[in-house]
N, C-alpha and C positions, 0 to 999 in steps of 0.2 A: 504494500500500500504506500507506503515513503517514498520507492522508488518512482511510482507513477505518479506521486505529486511532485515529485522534483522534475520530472520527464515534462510534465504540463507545466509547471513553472517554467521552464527553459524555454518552452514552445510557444506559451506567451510573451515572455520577455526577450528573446534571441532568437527569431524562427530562425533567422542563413545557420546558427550554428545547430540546432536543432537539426533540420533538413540535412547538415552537413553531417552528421553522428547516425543520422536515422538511416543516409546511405551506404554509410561503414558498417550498417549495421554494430554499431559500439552500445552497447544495449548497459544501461546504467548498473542493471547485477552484474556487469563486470568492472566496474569502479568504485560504487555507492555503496554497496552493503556492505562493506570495511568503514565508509566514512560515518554512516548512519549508525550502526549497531554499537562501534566505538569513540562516537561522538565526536569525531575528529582524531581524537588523541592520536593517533602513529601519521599523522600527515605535516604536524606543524610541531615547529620547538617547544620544550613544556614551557615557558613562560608564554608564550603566544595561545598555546593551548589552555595556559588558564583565563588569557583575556576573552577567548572565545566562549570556554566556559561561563566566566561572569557575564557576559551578555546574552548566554541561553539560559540559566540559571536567575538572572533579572526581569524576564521576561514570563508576563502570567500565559503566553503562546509561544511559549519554547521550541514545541516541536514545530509548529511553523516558521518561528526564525530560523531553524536547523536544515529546512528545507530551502530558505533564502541563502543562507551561507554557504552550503552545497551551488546553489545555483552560480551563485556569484565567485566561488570557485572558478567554475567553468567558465564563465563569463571573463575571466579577469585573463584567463590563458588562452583565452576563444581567438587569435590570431595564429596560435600554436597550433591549435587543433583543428582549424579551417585548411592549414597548409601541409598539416602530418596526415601518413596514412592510417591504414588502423594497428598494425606494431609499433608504429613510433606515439601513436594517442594512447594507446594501451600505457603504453611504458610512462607515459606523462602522467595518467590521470591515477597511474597505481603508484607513484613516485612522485607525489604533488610537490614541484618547485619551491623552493624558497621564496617567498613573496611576502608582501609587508604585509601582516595581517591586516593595518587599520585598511588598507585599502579594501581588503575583500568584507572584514564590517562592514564598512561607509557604503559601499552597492549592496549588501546585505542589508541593508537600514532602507536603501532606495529602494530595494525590491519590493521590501515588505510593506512600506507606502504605497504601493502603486496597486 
């Protein structure tokens, strides 16, 4: 169920990158269900993991911000994964880059305004 609301979240807020995933067939159980069931933890440094936490943990719709932040993930590397095939998006989206978290917050906050 998480997965197909992040899948819809995506597809509302990024179809090109959507469409682009959808044609790799890159199907979110092979990315997400690591990000989701583990709330993040093994994708970001523990000090970022805990900012991430306090702002899902702040939140009385937690697991909807959890589903923003996943998106915005994607969203933030959506150049990467527009250009990569599907072994090099694999390897991306299971190896989440180092990225500044406040940026993927701050489109996590946009998203879930919108």
């Amino acid at each position: 169920m998480m997965m197909s609301r992040l899948i819809t979240k995506l597809k509302q807020d990024d179809t090109a990158l959507w469409i682009r995933l959808e044609q790799m067939e890159l199907k979110p159980q092979y990315y997400s269900f690591r990000w989701l069931t583990l709330l993040l933890s093994q994708e970001f440094p523990l000090p970022d993991v805990i900012r991430v936490w306090d702002s899902l943990l702040a939140d009385e719709h937690r697991f909807d911000f959890l589903i923003c932040v996943c998106c915005a993930m994607l969203i933030v590397i959506r150049e990467d994964l527009l250009k990569g095939d599907f072994p090099s998006n694999m390897k991306l989206l299971q190896n989440y880059p180092n990225t500044d978290i406040h940026l993927v917050l701050d489109k996590a906050v946009e998203l879930y305004h919108r």
